[in-house]
C-alpha positions as CSV (number, residue, x, y, z in Angstrom):
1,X,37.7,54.0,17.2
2,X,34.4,54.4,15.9
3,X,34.7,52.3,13.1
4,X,36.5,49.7,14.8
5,X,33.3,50.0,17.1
6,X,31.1,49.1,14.3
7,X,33.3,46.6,12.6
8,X,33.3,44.4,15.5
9,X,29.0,44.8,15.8
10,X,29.1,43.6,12.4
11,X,31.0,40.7,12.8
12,X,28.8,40.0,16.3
13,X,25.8,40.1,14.2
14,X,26.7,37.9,11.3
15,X,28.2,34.9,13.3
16,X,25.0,35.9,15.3
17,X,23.3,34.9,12.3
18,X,24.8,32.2,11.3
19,X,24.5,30.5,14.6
20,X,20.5,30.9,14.6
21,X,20.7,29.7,11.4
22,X,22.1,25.9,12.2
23,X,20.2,25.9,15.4
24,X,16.9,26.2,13.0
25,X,18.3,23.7,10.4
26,X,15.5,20.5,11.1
27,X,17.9,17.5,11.1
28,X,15.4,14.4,10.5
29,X,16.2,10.7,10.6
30,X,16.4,8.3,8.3
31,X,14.0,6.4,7.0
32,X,12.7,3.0,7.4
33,X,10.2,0.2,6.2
34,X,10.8,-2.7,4.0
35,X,10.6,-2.3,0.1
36,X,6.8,-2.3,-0.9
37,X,5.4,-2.3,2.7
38,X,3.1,0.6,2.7
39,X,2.1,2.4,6.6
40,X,-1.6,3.2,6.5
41,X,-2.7,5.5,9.1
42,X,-6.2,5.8,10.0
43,X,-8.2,4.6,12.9
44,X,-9.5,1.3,13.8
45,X,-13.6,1.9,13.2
46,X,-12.2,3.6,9.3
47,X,-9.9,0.4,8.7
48,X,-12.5,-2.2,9.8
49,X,-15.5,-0.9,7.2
50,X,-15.7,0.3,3.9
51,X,-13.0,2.5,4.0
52,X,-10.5,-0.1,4.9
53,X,-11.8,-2.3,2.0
54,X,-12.0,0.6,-0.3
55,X,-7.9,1.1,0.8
56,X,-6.9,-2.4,0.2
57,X,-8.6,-2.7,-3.4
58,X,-6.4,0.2,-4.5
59,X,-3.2,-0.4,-2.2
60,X,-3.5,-4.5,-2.0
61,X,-4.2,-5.0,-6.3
62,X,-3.2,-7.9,-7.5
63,X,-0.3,-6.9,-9.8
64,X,-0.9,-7.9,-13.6
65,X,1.7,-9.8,-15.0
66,X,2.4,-12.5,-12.3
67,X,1.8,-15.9,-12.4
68,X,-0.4,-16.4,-9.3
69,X,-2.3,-13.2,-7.7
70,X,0.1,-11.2,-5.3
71,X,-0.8,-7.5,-3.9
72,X,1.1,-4.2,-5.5
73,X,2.0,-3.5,-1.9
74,X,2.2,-4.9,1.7
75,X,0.2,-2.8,3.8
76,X,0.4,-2.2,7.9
77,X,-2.4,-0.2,9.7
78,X,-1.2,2.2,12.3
79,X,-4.2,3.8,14.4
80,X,-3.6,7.6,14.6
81,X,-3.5,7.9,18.0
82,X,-0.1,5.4,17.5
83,X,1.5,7.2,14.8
84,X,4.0,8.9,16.9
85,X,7.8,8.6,17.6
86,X,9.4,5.5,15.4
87,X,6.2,4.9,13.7
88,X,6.6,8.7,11.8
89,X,10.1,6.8,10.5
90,X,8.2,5.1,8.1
91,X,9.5,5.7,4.5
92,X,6.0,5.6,2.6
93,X,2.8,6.4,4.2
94,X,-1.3,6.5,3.7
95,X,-3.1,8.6,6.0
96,X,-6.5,9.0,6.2
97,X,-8.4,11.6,8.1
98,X,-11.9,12.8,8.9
99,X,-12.2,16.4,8.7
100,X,-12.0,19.1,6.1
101,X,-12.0,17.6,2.4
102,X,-8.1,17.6,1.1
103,X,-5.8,15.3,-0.9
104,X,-1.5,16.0,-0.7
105,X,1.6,14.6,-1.0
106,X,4.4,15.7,1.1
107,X,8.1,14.4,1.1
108,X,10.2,14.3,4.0
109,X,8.1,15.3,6.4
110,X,9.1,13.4,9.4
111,X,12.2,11.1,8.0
112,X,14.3,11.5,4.9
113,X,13.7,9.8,2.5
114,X,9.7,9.6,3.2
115,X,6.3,10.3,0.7
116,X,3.4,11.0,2.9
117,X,0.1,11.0,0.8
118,X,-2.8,12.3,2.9
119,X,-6.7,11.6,2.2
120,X,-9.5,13.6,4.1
121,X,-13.0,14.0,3.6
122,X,-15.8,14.9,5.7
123,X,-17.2,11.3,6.1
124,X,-17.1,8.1,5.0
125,X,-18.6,8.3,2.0
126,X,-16.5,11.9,0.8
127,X,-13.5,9.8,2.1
128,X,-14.1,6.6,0.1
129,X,-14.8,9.0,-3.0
130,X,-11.4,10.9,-2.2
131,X,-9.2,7.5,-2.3
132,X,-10.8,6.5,-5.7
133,X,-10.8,10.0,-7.1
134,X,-6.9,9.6,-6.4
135,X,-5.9,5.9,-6.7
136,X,-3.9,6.4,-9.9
137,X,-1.8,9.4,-8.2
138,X,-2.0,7.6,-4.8
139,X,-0.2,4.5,-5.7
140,X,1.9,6.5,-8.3
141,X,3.7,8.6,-5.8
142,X,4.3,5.8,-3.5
143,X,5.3,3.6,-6.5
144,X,7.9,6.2,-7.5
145,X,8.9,6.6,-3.4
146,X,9.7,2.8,-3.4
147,X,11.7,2.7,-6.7
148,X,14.2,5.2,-5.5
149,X,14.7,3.8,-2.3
150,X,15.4,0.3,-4.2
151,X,17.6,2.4,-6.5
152,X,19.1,3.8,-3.6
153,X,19.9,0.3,-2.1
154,X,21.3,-1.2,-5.5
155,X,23.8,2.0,-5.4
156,X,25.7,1.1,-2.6
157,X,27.2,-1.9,-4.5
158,X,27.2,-1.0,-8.6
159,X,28.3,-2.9,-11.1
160,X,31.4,-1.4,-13.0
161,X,31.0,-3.1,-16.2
162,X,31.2,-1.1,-19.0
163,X,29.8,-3.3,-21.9
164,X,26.1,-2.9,-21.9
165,X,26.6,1.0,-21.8
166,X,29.4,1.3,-24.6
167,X,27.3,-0.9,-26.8
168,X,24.2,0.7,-26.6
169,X,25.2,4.5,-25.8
170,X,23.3,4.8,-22.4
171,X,23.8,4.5,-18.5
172,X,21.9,2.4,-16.9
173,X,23.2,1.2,-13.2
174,X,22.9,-2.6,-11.9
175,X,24.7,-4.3,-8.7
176,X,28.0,-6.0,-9.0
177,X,25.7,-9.3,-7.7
178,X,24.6,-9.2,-11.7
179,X,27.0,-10.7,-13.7
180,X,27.0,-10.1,-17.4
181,X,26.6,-13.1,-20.0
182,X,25.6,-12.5,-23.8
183,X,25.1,-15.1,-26.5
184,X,25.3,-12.7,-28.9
185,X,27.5,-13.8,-32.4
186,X,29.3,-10.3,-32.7
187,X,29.5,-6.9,-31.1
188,X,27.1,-5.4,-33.9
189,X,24.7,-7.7,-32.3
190,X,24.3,-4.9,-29.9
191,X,22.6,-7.6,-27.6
192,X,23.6,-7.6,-23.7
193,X,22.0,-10.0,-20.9
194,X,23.1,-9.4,-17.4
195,X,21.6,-12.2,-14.9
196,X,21.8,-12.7,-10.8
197,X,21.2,-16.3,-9.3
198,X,19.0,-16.2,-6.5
199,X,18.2,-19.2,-4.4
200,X,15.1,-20.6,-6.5
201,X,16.4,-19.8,-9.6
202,X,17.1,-16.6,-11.4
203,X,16.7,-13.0,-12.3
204,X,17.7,-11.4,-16.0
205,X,17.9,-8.4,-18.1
206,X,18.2,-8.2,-21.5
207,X,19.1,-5.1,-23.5
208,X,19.0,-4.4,-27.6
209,X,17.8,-2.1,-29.7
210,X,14.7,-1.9,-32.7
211,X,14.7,0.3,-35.7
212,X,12.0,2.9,-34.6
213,X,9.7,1.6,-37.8
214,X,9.9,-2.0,-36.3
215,X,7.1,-1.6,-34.0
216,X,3.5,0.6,-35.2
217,X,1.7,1.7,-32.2
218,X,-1.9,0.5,-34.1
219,X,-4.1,-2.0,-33.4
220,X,-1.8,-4.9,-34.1
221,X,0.8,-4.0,-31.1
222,X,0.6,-6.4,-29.1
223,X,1.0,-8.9,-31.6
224,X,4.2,-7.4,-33.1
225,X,5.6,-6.9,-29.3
226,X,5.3,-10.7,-28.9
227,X,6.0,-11.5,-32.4
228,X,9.8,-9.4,-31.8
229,X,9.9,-10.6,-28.5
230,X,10.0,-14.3,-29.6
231,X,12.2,-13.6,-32.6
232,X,15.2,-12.4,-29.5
233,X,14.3,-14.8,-27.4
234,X,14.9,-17.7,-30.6
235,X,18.1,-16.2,-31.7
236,X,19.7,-14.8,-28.3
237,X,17.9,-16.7,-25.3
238,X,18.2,-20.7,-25.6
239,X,16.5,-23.4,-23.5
240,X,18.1,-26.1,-21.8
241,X,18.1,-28.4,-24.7
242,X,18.9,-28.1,-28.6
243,X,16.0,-26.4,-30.1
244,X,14.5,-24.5,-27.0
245,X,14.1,-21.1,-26.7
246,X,12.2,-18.3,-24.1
247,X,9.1,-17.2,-25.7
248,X,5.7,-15.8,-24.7
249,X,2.9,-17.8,-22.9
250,X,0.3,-17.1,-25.4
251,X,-2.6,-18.4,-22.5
252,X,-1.9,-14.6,-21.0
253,X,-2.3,-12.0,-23.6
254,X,0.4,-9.4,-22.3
255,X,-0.8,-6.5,-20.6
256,X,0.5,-2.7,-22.3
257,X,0.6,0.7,-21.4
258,X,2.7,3.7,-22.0
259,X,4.6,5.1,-19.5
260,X,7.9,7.6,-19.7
261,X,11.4,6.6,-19.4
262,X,14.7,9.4,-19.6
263,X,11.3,11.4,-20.4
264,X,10.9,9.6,-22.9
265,X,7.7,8.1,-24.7
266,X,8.1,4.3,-23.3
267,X,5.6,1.5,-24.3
268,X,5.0,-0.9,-21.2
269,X,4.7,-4.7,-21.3
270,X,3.9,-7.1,-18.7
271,X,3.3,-10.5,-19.2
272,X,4.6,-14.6,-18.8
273,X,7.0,-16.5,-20.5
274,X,7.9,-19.9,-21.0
275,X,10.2,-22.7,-23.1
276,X,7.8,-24.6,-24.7
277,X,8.0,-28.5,-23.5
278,X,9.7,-27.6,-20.9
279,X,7.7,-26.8,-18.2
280,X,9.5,-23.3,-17.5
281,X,8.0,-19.8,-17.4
282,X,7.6,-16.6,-15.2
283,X,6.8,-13.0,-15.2
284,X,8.8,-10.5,-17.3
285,X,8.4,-6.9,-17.7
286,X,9.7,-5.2,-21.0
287,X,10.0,-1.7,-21.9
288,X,10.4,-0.3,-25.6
289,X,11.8,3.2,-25.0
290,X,11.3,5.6,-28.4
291,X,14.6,6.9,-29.1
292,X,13.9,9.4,-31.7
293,X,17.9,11.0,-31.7
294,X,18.9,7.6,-32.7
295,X,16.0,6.7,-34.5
296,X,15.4,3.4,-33.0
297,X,13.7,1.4,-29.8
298,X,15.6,1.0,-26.8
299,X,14.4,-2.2,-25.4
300,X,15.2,-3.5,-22.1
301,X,13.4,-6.2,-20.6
302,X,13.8,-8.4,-17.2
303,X,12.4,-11.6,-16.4
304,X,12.3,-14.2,-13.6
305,X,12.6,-17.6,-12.7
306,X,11.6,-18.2,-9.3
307,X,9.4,-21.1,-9.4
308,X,7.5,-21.5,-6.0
309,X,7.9,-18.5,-4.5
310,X,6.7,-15.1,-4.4
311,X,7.7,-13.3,-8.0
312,X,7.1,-9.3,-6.6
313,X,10.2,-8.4,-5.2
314,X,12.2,-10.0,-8.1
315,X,10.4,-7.6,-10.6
316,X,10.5,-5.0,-8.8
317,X,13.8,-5.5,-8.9
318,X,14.2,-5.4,-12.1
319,X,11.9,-2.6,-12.8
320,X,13.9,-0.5,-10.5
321,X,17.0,-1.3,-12.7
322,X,15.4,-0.7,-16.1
323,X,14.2,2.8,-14.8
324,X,17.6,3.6,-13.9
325,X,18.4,4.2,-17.8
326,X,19.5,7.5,-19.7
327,X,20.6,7.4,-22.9
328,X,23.5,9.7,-23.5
């Protein structure tokens, strides 16, 4: 009897447990905020003096690569006193705050998913000197908040092609609204082009690959990038008439930088192309990924044609796609 005494205070206790234990489980709502749209919290007197201004040189940049100047990010002040109920749903946020001196990033805080980067300082001036001490791992984070959620998004629908990732011996995922095209001779080619139609135009990625002694990172890169770059472009990408072919706009030297892709040593390129004489071009972003297993470049690279409209969105687009990559 005594044992079946304590057998059954066990069992009390452990659903006991187990109980408190859902009851404490913090269920938080989704999300919410277009891509690149950016909630900056701080008050009204902050927002409309140096502080504001200071926020929208490093959140409202002009992005390089684009034909006509358009910000990195949409931004919409929220006073503090306002940030409260729906207004915490917002998937990336800026808050600034006057107090003790701090900098943070927190995820999921009060939706899921959600980055909340925070910025204090005791005054204006500590503030100001906090957002530009930080603007490279402010707009990062938020950067890498918004290229998941558009990841996210293009994952509901995916593309279930096969041929770009057979050829080339990586994943990368796209959405079935991409449909693949290739003006490649023969499978050795190794050269896939997947392209969406959008109501302006349209939206492409191209994927290959470079022996890894094709490009030297020295003083002559960008000139080989473009020189390799137009070489493609001649053989796989054609104009619309005989003879035409997408190249580079040499009027824009391309911006580079090096970034990491499948933690990976990736070279960045931003920059404009065009068909010469015929009065086409637009933004493309390429990224030469060092595969060092397979001794080569993994290049993928997505351009626009959107003539007339804003270009951001499109790129983005395409950005978020190209990240997407791991090679097996």
């Amino acid at each position: 009897m005594r044992k079946l005494i304590l057998l059954v205070a066990i069992v009390a206790t452990t659903f006991s447990c187990d109980n408190n234990s859902k009851t404490n489980v913090r269920i938080l709502p989704d999300s919410a905020g277009p891509v690149n749209k950016i909630a900056i919290v701080v008050d009204n007197e902050l927002w409309q003096n140096t502080v504001g201004e200071t926020i929208r040189e490093v959140m409202a940049q002009s992005i390089d690569g684009l034909p006509q100047p358009e910000p990195m990010f949409s931004l919409s002040q929220i006073p503090t006193q306002v940030f409260t109920g729906f207004a915490k749903q917002n998937r990336s946020v800026l808050k600034i705050e006057q107090g003790v001196t701090d900098f943070k990033i927190e995820r999921d805080v009060y939706a899921i998913p959600q980055k909340i980067v925070t910025v204090s300082g005791k005054d204006i001036a500590e503030i100001k000197e906090q957002i530009i001490k930080n603007a490279d791992n402010i707009v990062e984070a938020i950067k890498a908040e918004e290229i998941r959620y558009k990841q996210r998004q293009m994952s509901k629908s995916l593309s279930r092609t096969k041929n770009v990732q057979e050829s080339l011996g990586i994943k990368v995922k796209f959405p079935s609204y991409y449909r693949v095209t290739t003006t490649a001779a023969t499978p050795e080619d190794k050269f896939n082009w997947i392209k969406r139609d959008i109501p302006t135009g349209y939206t492409n990625v191209v994927f290959y690959e470079l022996p890894l002694n094709a490009i030297k990172k020295n003083d002559s890169l960008v000139s080989q990038i473009i020189k390799t770059r137009d070489s493609i472009g001649k053989r796989f990408i054609p104009g619309p008439v005989d003879g035409s072919f997408l190249g580079t706009e040499m009027a824009y030297a391309p911006h580079v930088y090096e970034t990491i892709i499948d933690n990976k040593p990736t070279i960045e390129v931003k920059g404009l192309w065009d068909v010469k004489d015929q009065f086409m071009s637009g933004p493309f972003i390429m990224y030469l990924i060092e595969d060092k297993v397979n001794n080569r470049y993994l290049v993928a690279e997505g351009f626009a044609f959107a003539p007339s409209v804003s270009k951001r969105n499109y790129v983005f687009e395409l950005e978020s796609i190209i990240k997407s990559i791991r090679i097996k």
